[in-house]
C-alpha positions in Angstrom: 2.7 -62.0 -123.8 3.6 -65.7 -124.8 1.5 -68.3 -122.6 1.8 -71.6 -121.9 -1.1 -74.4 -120.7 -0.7 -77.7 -118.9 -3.7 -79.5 -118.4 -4.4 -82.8 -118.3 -8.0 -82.6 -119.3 -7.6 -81.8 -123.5 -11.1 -80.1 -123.5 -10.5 -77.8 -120.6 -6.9 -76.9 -122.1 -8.3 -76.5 -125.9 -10.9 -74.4 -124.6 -8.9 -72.0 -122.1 -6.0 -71.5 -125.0 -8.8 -70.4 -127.3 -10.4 -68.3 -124.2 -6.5 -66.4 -123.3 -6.2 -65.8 -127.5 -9.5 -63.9 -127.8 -7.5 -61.7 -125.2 -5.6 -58.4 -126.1 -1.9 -58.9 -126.0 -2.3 -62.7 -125.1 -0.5 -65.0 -127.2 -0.8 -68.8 -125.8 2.3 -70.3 -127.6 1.6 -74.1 -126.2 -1.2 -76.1 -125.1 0.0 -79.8 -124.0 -0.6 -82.2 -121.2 3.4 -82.7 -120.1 6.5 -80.3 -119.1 8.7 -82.4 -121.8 7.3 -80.8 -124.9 7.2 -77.4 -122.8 10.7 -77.4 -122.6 11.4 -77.1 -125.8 9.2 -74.1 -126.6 10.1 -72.0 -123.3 12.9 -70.8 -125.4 12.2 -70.7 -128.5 8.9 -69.1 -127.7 10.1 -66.5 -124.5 7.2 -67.9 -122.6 6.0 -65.2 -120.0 3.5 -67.3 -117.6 2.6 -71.0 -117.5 -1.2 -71.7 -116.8 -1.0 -75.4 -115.3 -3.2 -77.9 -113.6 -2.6 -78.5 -110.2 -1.9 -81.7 -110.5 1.1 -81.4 -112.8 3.0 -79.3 -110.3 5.9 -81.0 -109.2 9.2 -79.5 -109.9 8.1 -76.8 -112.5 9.7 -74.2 -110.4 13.1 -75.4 -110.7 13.2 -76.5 -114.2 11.1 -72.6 -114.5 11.9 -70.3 -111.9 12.4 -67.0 -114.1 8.5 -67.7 -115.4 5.4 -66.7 -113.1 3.2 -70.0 -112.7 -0.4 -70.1 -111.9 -2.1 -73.6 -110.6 -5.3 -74.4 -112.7 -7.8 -76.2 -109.9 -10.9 -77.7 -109.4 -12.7 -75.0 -107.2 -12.9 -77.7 -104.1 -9.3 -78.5 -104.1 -7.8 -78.0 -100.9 -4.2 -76.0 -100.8 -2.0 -76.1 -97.6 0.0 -73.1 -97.3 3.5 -75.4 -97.5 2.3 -76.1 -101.5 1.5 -72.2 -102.0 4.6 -71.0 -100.9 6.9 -73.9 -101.6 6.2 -74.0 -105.3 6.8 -70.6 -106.1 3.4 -70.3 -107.2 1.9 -66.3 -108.6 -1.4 -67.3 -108.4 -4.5 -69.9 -108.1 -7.6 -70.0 -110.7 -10.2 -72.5 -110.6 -11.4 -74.0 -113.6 -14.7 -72.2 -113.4 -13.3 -68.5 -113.1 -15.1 -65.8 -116.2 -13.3 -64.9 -118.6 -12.9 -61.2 -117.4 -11.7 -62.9 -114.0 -9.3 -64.8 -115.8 -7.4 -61.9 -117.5 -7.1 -59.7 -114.5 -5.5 -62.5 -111.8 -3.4 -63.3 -114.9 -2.2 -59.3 -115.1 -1.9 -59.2 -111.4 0.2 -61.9 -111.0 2.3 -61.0 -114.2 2.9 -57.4 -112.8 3.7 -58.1 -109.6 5.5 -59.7 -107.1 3.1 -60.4 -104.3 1.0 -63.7 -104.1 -2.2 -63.8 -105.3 -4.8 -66.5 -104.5 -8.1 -66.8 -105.1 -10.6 -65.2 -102.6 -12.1 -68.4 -101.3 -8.1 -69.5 -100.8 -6.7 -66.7 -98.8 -8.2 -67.3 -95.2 -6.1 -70.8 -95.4 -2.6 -69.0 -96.4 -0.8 -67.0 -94.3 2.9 -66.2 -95.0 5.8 -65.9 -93.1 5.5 -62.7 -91.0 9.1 -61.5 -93.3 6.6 -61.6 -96.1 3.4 -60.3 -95.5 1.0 -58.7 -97.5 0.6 -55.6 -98.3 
């Protein structure tokens, strides 16, 4: 599957594209700091998922909708459950999550339609009773 990563931070990103490659049947097709140049490859490249900081949000799920997103964050960032839900969002992982971690929330979220957050997230997001967890 063709992956994309937005991070701001270059070593972070560097490092989590080499991480996702050493991965069986990951591909990470882009590794940039800005939607611009993303936009270009989501074609061309049939990206699957977009790995991208939280930070760098914003509209990706309009100009993305038919691509699951995962937020990169910082593991004290703080998520109200308008910016879960809003965004569209498949998943949370925090820049310190293992590698092993990494490829299973990515699978989940890839492979399914539910939302999944990480375990330290999901006492703070509750959805609409229409949607609830199963």
């Amino acid at each position: 599957m063709n992956i994309a990563v937005i991070e701001q931070n270059k070593i972070y990103r560097e490092s989590l594209g080499t991480v996702l490659n050493q991965i069986n049947d990951f591909n990470v097709v882009y590794c940039g700091d800005n939607l611009d140049d993303l936009i270009q490859h989501h074609e061309k490249d049939k990206i699957a998922l977009i790995l991208i900081d939280y930070h760098l949000l914003g509209q990706i799920t309009k100009l993305f909708y038919d691509i699951k997103i995962i937020s990169i964050s910082d593991f004290d960032e703080i998520y109200p459950e308008e910016n879960l839900s809003a965004k569209g969002i498949a998943g949370v992982i925090f820049k310190n999550t293992s590698k092993k971690e990494l490829e299973k929330k990515i699978r989940r979220a890839l492979y399914d339609n539910q939302k999944h957050l990480a375990p330290s997230l999901l006492h703070q997001y509750r959805p609409p009773q229409s949607t609830q967890m199963k």
